[in-house]
C-alpha positions as CSV (number, residue, x, y, z in Angstrom):
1,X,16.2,71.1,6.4
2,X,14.2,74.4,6.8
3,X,11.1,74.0,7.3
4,X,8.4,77.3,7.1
5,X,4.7,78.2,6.6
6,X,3.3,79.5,3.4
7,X,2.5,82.7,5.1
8,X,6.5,83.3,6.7
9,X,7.6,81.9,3.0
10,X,5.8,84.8,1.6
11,X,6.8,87.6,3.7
12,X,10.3,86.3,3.6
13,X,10.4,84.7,-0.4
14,X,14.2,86.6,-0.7
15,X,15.7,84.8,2.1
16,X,14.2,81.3,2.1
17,X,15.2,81.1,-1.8
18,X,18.5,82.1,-1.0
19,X,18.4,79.7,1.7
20,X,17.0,76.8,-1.0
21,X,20.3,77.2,-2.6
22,X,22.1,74.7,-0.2
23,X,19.9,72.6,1.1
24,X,15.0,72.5,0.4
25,X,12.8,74.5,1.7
26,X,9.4,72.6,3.7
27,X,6.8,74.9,3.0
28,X,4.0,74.0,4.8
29,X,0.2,75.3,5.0
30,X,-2.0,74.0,8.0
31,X,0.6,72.4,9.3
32,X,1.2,69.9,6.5
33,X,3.9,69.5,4.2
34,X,3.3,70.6,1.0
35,X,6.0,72.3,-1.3
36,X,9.7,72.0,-1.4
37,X,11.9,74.4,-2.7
38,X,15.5,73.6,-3.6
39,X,18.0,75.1,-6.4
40,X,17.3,74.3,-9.9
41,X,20.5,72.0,-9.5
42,X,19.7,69.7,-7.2
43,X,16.4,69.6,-9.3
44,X,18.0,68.5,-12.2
45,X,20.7,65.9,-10.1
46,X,17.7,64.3,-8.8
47,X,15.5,64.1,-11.8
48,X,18.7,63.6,-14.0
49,X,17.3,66.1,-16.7
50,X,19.9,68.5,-18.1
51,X,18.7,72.2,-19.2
52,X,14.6,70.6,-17.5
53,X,15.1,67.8,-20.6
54,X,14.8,64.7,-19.4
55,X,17.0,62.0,-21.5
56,X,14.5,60.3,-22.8
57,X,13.3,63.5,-24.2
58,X,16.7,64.3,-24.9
59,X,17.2,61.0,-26.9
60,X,13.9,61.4,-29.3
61,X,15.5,65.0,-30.5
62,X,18.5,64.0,-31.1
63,X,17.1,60.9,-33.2
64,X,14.7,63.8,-34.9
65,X,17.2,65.8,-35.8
66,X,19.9,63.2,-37.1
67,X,16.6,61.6,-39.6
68,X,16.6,65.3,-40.5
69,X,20.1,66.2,-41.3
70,X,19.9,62.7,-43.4
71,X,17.3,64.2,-45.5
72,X,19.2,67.7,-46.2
73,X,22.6,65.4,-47.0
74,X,20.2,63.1,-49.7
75,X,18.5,66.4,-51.1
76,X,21.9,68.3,-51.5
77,X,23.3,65.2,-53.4
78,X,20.5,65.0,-55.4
């Protein structure tokens, strides 16, 4: 895992985002941890969102829209 300052993250953002593509990116300030970069991918593999939904959210749209499309099928019967 790469590991970098803020300041070396900065003057190099091209390279360590390409670099974030296969494997995070420690960016540190004072020497402490404190961001990590990674691919948008691996983002949504470990948070198990799809398109930054998460499935819960994901789950309460598609319920929204089904109650929805119910009421336009009742109205157009009507």
């Amino acid at each position: 895992m790469t590991r970098v300052s803020a300041t070396e993250f900065k003057n190099n953002i091209g390279a360590f985002s390409d670099a974030a593509m296969n494997e995070p990116v420690i960016i540190t300030s004072h020497q402490r941890d404190r961001l990590v970069l990674m691919s948008a991918d691996e983002y949504r593999r470990l948070t198990g969102t799809q398109n930054g939904i998460s499935p819960e959210i994901e789950l309460l749209m598609e319920q929204r829209l089904e109650k929805h499309r119910n009421t336009i099928i009742e109205l157009a019967n009507r």
